[in-house]
N, C-alpha and C positions, 0 to 999 in steps of 0.2 A: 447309371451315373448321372445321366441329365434327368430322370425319372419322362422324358416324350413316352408318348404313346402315339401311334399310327392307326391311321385309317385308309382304308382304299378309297380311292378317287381318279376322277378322268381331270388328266390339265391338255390343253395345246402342246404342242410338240415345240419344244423350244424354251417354255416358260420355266421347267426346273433350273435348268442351266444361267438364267437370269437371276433367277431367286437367289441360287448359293451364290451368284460373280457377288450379290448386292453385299448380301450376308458378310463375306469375306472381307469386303473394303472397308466395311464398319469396323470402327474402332474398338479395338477391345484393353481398355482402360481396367480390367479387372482379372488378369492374367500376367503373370509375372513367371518365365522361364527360367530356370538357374542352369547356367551353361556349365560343362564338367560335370564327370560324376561326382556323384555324395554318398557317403553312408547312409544306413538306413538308422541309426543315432544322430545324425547330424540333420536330414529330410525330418526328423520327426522332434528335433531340436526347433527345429522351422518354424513346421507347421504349425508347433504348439504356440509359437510366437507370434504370427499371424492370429491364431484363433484368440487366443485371449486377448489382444490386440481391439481386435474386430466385435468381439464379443460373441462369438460365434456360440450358435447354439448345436447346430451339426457340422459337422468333418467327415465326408467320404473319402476315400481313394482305393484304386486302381491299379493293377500292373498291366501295362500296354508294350510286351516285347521290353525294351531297355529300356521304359522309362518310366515314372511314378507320376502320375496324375492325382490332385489332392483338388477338391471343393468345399468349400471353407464359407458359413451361411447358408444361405438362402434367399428367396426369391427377395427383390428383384434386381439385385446385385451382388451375385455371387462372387467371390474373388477364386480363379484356378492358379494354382501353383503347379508348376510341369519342375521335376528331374529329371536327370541322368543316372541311373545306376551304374554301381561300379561293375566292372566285366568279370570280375570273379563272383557274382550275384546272379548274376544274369544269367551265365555258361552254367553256375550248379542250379538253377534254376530255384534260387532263393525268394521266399516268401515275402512281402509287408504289406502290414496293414495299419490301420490308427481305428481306435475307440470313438465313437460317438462322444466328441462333447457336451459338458451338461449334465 
């Protein structure tokens, strides 16, 4: 979803945990949560309105356990959008996804 790649490396004992406190406190101005659950006509009602919006040329997302994660552009200010699925989605262990805009 983020497309990171990892590498092995040696840090001091101490300095990861630094990294993400810093990570965390920055502002994330490009992230908009919708509290409740949503349908998955309604999440993609959204999304598509954010993307055209934005001009977006890519749309990922994600199911993470009960929630829908959506990535909207690209680099270097991507906007996420986070759901809630509805519990009857969740428990049948229902699918969603979105098309590649563009």
């Amino acid at each position: 979803m983020l497309e990171c790649k990892t590498a092995p490396c040696l840090v001091i004992q101490g300095t990861p945990g630094v990294v993400l406190a810093r990570m965390d406190e920055e502002e994330r101005k490009f992230e908009k949560v919708f509290e409740g659950p949503r349908s998955p006509e309604e999440m993609t009602r959204i999304i598509s309105s954010y993307a055209a919006r934005l001009g977006a040329e890519q749309v990922r997302s994600v199911v993470c356990g009960e929630y829908v994660w959506a990535r909207i552009g690209g680099e270097p200010d991507p906007t996420n959008l986070v759901f809630t699925r509805m519990l009857s989605e969740v428990s049948a262990g229902a699918d969603f996804s979105v098309k590649n805009a563009g």
